[in-house]
C-alpha positions as protocol buffer text, in pm:
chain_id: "A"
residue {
  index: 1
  type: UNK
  ca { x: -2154 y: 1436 z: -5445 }
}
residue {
  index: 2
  type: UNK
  ca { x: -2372 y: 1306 z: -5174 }
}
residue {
  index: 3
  type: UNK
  ca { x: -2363 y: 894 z: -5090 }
}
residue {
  index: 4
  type: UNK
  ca { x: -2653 y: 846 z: -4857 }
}
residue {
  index: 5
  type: UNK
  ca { x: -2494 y: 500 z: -4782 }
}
residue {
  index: 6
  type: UNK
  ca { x: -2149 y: 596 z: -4635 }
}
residue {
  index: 7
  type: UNK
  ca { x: -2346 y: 844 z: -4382 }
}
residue {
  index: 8
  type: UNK
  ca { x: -2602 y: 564 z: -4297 }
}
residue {
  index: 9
  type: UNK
  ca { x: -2245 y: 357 z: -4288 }
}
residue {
  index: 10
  type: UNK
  ca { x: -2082 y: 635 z: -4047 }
}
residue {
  index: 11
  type: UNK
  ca { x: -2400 y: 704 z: -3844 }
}
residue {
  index: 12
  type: UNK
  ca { x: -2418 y: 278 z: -3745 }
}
residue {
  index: 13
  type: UNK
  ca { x: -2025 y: 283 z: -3692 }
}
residue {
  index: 14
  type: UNK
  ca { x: -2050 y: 579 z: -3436 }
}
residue {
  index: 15
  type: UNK
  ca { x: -2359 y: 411 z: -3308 }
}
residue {
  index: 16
  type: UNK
  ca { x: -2146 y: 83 z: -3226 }
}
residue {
  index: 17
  type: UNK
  ca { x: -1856 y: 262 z: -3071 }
}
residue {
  index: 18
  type: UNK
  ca { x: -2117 y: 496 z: -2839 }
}
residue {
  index: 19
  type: UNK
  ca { x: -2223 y: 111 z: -2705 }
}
residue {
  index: 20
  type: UNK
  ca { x: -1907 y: -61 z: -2661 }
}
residue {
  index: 21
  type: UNK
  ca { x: -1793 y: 314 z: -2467 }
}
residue {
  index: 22
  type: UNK
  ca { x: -2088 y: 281 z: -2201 }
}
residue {
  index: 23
  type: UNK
  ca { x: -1970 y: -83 z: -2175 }
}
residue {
  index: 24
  type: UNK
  ca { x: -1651 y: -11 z: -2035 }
}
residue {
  index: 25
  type: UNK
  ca { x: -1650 y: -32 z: -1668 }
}
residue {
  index: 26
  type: UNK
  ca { x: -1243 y: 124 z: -1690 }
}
residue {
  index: 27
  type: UNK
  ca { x: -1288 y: 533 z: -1688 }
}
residue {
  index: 28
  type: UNK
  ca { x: -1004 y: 587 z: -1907 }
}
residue {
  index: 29
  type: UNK
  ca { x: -1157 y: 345 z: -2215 }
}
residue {
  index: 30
  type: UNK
  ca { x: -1517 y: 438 z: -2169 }
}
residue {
  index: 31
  type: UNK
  ca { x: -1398 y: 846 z: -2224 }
}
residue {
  index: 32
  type: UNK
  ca { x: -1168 y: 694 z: -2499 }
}
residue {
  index: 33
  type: UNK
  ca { x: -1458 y: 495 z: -2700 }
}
residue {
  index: 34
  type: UNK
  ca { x: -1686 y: 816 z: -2551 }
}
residue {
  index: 35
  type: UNK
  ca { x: -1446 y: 1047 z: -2753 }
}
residue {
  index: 36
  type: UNK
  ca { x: -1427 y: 833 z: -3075 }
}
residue {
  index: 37
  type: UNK
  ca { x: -1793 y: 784 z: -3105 }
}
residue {
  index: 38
  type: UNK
  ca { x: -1858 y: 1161 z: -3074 }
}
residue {
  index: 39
  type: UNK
  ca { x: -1607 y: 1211 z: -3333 }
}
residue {
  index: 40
  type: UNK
  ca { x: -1791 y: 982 z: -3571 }
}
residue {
  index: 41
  type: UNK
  ca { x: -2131 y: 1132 z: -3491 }
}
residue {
  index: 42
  type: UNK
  ca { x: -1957 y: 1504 z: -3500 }
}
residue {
  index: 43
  type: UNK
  ca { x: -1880 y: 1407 z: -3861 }
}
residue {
  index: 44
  type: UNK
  ca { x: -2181 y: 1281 z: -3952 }
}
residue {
  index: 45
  type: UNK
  ca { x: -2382 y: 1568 z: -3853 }
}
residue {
  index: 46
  type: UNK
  ca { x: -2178 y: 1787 z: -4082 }
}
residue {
  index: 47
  type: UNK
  ca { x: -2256 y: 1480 z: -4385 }
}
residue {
  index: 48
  type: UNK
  ca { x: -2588 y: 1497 z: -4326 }
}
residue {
  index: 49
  type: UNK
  ca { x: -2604 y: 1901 z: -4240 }
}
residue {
  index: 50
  type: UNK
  ca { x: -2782 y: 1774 z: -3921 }
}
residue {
  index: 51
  type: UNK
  ca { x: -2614 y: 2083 z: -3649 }
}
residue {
  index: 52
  type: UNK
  ca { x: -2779 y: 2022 z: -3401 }
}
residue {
  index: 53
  type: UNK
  ca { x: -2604 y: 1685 z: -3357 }
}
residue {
  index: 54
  type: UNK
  ca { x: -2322 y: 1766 z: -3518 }
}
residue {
  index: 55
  type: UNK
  ca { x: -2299 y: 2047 z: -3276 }
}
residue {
  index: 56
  type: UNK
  ca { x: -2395 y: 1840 z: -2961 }
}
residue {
  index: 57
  type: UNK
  ca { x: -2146 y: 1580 z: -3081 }
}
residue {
  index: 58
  type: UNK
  ca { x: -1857 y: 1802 z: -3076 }
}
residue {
  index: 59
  type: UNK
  ca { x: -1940 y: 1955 z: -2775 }
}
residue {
  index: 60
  type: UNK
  ca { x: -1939 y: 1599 z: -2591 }
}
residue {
  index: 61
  type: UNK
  ca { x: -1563 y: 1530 z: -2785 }
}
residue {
  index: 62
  type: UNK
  ca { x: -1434 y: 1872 z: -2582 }
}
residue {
  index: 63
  type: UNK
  ca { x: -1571 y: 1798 z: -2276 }
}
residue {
  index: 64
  type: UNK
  ca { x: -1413 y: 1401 z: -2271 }
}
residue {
  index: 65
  type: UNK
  ca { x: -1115 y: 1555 z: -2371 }
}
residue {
  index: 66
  type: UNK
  ca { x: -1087 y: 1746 z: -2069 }
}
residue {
  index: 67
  type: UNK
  ca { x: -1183 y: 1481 z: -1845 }
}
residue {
  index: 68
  type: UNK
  ca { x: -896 y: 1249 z: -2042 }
}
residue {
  index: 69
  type: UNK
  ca { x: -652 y: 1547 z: -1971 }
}
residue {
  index: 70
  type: UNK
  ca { x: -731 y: 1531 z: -1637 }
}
residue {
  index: 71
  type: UNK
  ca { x: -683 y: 1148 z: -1577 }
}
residue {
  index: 72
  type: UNK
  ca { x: -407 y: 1116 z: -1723 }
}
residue {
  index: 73
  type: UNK
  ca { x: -207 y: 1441 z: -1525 }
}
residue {
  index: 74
  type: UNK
  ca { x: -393 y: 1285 z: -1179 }
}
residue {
  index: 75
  type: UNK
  ca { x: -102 y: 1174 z: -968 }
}
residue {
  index: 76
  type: UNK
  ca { x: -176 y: 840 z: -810 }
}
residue {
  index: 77
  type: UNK
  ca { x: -85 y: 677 z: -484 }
}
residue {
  index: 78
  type: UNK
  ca { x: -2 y: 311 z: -449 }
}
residue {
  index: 79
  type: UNK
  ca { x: 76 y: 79 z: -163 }
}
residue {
  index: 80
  type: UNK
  ca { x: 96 y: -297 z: -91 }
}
residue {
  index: 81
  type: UNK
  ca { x: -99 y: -390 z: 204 }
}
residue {
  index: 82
  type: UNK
  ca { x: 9 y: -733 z: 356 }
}
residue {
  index: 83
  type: UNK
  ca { x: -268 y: -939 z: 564 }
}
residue {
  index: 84
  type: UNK
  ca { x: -275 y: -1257 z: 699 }
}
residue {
  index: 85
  type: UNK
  ca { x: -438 y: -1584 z: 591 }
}
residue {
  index: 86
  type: UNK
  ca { x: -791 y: -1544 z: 816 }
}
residue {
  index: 87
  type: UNK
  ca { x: -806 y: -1201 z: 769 }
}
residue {
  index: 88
  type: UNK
  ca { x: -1173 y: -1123 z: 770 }
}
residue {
  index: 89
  type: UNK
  ca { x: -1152 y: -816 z: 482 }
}
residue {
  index: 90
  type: UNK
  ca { x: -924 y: -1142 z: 281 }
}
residue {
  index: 91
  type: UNK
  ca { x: -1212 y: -1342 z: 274 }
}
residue {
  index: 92
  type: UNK
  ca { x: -1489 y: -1049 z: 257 }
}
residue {
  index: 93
  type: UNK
  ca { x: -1273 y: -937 z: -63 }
}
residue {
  index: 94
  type: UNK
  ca { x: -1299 y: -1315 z: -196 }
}
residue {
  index: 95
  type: UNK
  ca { x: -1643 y: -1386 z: -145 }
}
residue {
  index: 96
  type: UNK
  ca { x: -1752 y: -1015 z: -318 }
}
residue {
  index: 97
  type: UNK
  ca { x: -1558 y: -1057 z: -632 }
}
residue {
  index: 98
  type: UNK
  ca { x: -1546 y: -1487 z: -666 }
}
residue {
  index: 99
  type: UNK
  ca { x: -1777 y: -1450 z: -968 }
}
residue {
  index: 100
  type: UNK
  ca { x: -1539 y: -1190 z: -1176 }
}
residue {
  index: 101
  type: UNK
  ca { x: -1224 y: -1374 z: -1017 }
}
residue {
  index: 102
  type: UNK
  ca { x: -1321 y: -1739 z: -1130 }
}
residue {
  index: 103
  type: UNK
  ca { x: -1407 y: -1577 z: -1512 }
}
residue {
  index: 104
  type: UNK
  ca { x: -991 y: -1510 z: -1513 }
}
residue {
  index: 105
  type: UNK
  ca { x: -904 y: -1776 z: -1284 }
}
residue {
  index: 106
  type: UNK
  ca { x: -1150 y: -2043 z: -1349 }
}
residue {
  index: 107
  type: UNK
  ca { x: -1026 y: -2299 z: -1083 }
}
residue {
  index: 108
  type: UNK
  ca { x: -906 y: -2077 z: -847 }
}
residue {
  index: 109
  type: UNK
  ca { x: -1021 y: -2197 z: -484 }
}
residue {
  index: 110
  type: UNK
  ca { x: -895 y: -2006 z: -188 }
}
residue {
  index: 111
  type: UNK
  ca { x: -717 y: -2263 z: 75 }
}
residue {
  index: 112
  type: UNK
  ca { x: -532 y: -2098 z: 345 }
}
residue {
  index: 113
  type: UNK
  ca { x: -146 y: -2210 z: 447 }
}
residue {
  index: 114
  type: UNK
  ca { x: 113 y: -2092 z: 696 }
}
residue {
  index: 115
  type: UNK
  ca { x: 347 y: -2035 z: 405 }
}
residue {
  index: 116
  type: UNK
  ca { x: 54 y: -1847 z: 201 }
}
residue {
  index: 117
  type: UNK
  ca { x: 152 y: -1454 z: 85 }
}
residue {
  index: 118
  type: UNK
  ca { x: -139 y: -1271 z: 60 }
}
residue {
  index: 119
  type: UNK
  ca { x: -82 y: -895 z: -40 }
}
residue {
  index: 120
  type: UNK
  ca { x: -329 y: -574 z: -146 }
}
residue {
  index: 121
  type: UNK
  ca { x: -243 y: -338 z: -368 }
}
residue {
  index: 122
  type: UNK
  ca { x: -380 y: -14 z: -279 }
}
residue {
  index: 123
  type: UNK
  ca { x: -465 y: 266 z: -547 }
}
residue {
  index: 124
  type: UNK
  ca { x: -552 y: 614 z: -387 }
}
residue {
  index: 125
  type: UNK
  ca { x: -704 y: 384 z: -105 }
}
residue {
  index: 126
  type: UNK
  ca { x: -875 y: 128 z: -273 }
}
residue {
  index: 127
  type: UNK
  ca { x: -790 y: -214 z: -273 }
}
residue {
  index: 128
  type: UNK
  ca { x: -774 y: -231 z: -664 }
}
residue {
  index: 129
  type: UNK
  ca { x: -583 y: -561 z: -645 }
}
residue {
  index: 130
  type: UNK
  ca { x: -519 y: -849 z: -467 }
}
residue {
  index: 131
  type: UNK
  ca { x: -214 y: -1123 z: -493 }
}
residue {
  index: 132
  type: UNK
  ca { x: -214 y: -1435 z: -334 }
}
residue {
  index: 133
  type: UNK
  ca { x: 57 y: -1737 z: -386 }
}
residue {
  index: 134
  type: UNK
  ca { x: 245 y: -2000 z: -229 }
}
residue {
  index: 135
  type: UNK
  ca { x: 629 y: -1973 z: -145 }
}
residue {
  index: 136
  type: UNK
  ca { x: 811 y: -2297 z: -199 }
}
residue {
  index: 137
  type: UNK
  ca { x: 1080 y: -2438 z: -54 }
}
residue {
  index: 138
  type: UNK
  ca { x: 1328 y: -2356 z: -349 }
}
residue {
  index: 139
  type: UNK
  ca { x: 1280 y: -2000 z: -337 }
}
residue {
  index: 140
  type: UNK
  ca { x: 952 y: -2051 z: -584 }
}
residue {
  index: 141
  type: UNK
  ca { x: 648 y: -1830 z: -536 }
}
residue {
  index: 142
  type: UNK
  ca { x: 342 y: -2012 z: -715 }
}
residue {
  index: 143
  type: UNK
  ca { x: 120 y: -1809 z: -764 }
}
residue {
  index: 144
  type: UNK
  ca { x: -298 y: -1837 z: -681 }
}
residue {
  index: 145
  type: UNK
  ca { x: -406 y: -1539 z: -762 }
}
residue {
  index: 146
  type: UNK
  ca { x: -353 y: -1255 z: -916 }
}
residue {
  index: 147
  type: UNK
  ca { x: -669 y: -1036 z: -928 }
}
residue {
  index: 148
  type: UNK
  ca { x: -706 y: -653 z: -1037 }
}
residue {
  index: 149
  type: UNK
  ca { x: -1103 y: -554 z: -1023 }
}
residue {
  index: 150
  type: UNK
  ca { x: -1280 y: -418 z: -1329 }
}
residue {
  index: 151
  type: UNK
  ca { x: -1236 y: -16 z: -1257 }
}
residue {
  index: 152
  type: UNK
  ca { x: -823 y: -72 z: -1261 }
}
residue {
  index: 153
  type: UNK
  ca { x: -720 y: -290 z: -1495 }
}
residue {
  index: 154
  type: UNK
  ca { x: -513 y: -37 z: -1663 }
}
residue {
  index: 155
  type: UNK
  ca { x: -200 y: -249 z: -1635 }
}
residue {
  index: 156
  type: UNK
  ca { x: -114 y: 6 z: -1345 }
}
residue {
  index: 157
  type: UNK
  ca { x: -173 y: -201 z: -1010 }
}
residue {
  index: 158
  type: UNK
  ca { x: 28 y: -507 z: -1180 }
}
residue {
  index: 159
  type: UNK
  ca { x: 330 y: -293 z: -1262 }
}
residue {
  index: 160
  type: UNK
  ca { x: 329 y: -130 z: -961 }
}
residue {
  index: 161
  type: UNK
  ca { x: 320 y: -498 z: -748 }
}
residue {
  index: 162
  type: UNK
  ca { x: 528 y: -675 z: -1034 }
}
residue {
  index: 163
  type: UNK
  ca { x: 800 y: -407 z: -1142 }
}
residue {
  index: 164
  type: UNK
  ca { x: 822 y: -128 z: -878 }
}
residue {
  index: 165
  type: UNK
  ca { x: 819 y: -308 z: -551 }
}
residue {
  index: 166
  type: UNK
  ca { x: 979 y: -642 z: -645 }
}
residue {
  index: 167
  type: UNK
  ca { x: 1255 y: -591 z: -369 }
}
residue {
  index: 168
  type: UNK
  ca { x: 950 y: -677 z: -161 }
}
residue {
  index: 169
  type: UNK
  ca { x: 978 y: -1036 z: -306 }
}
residue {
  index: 170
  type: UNK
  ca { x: 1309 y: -1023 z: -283 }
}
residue {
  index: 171
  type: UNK
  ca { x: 1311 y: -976 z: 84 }
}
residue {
  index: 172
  type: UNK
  ca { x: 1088 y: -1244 z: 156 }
}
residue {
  index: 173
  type: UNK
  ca { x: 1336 y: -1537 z: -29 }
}
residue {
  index: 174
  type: UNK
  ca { x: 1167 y: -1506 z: -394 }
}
residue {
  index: 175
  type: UNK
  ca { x: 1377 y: -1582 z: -662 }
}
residue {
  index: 176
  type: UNK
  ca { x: 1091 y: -1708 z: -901 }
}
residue {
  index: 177
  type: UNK
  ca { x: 744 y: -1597 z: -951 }
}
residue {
  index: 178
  type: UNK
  ca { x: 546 y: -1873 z: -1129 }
}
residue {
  index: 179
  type: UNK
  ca { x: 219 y: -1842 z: -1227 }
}
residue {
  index: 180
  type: UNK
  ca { x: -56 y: -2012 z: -1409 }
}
residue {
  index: 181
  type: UNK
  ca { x: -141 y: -1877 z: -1733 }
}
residue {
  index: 182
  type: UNK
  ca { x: -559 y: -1905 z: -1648 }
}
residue {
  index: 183
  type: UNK
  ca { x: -715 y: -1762 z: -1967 }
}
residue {
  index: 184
  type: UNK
  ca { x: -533 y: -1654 z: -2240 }
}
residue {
  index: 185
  type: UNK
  ca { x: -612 y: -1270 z: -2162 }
}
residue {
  index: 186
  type: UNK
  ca { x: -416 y: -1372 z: -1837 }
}
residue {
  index: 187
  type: UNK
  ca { x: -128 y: -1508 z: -2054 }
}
residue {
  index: 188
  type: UNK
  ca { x: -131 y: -1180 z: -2276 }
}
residue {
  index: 189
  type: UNK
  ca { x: -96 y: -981 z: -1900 }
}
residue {
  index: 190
  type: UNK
  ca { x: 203 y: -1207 z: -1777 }
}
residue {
  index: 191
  type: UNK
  ca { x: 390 y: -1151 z: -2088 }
}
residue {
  index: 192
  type: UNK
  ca { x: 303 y: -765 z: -2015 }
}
residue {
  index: 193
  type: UNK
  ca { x: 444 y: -772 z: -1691 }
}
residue {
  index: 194
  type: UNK
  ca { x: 803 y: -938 z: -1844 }
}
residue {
  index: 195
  type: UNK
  ca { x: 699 y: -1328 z: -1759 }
}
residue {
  index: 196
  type: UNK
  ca { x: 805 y: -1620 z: -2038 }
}
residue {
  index: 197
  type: UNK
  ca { x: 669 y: -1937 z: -2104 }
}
residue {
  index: 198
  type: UNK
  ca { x: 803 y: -2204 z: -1874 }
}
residue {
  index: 199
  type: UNK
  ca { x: 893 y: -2543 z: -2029 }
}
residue {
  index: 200
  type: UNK
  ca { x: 559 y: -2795 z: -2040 }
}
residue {
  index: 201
  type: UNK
  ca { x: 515 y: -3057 z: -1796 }
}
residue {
  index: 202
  type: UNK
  ca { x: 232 y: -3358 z: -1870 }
}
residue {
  index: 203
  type: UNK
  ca { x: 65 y: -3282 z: -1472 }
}
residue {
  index: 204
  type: UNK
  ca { x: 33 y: -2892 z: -1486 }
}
residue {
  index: 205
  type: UNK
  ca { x: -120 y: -2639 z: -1711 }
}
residue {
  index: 206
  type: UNK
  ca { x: 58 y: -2358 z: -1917 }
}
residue {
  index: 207
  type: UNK
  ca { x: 248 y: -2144 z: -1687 }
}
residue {
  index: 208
  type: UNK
  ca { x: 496 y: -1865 z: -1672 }
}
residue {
  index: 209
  type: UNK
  ca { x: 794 y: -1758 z: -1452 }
}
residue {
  index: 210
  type: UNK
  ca { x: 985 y: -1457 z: -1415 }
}
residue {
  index: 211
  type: UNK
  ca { x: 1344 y: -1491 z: -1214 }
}
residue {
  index: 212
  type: UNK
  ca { x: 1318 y: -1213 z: -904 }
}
residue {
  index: 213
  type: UNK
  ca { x: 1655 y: -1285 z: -776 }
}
């Protein structure tokens, strides 16, 4: 029995999820929502015997599958890149991405220091991220910024910096990373990347800490 309403109601859902896909400046959820949305049109092309689209539809499922396969088999190279304070591609970096940075970090305002860290994380090449912080004298590293830009934030820069290569805190006297929880996005991330609450204080903002040493 034919209900012209659920395929109207499946042709406006597959509609929405086609949008939010093109949306997505990550590769890996724009084929994702790409996929899904193709599905949904794939099915209602056979509801309303439309082949053509049906046809087209499932067509464009096969080929994002492919190109999923592939990104997720890719082997991927990362490295940190250490720079100093003034360093002219540091401040280049800043000034290109302040807009996207200060949507995360909404009071973040760079201020250079002799005790400053200031690290790159490298993906295939490409400075994907950036971390910036402070190291105290206790052995705490507050942290200023903590910046991934829109094509990598896949979670894969920031456990790659935060998980893989934390003897490279370790070598440089770390034995706490503290960081400012920003937005609450940010928070979600921190808790991600195996950082707790740390207790409130009345002259600072919500913040976590993860122990390094």
């Amino acid at each position: 029995m034919q209900n012209p309403l659920i395929y109207e109601i499946v042709g406006y859902v597959a509609s929405i999820v086609i949008a939010i896909s093109v949306m997505n400046t990550n590769v890996l959820r724009l084929r994702l929502f790409n996929i899904a949305g193709a599905v949904l049109f794939t099915i209602y092309g056979f509801l309303i015997k439309a082949w053509p689209i049906a046809g087209l539809n499932f067509f464009i499922v096969i080929v994002n599958a492919v190109h999923l396969y592939r990104i997720l088999r890719a082997r991927e190279f990362f490295k940190l890149l250490e720079v100093s304070p003034d360093s002219a591609y540091l401040n280049h970096f800043l000034a290109h991405h302040l807009r996207d940075i200060r949507k995360h970090n909404p009071n973040f305002e760079y201020v250079r220091s002799d005790t400053q860290l200031a690290v790159f994380v490298l993906r295939n090449t490409v400075p994907a991220g950036l971390f910036i912080a402070e190291l105290q004298r206790n052995g705490d590293l507050q942290v200023k910024l903590d910046y991934v830009v829109p094509d990598y934030r896949d979670l894969k820069v920031g456990d790659f910096l935060l998980n893989e290569q934390i003897d490279f805190f370790r070598e440089r006297g770390v034995r706490r990373i503290v960081s400012p929880a920003g937005t609450s996005r940010h928070a979600k991330y921190l808790k991600e990347m195996g950082f707790i609450p740390a207790p409130p204080t009345d002259d600072t903002d919500l913040q976590f800490t993860r122990s390094v040493a």
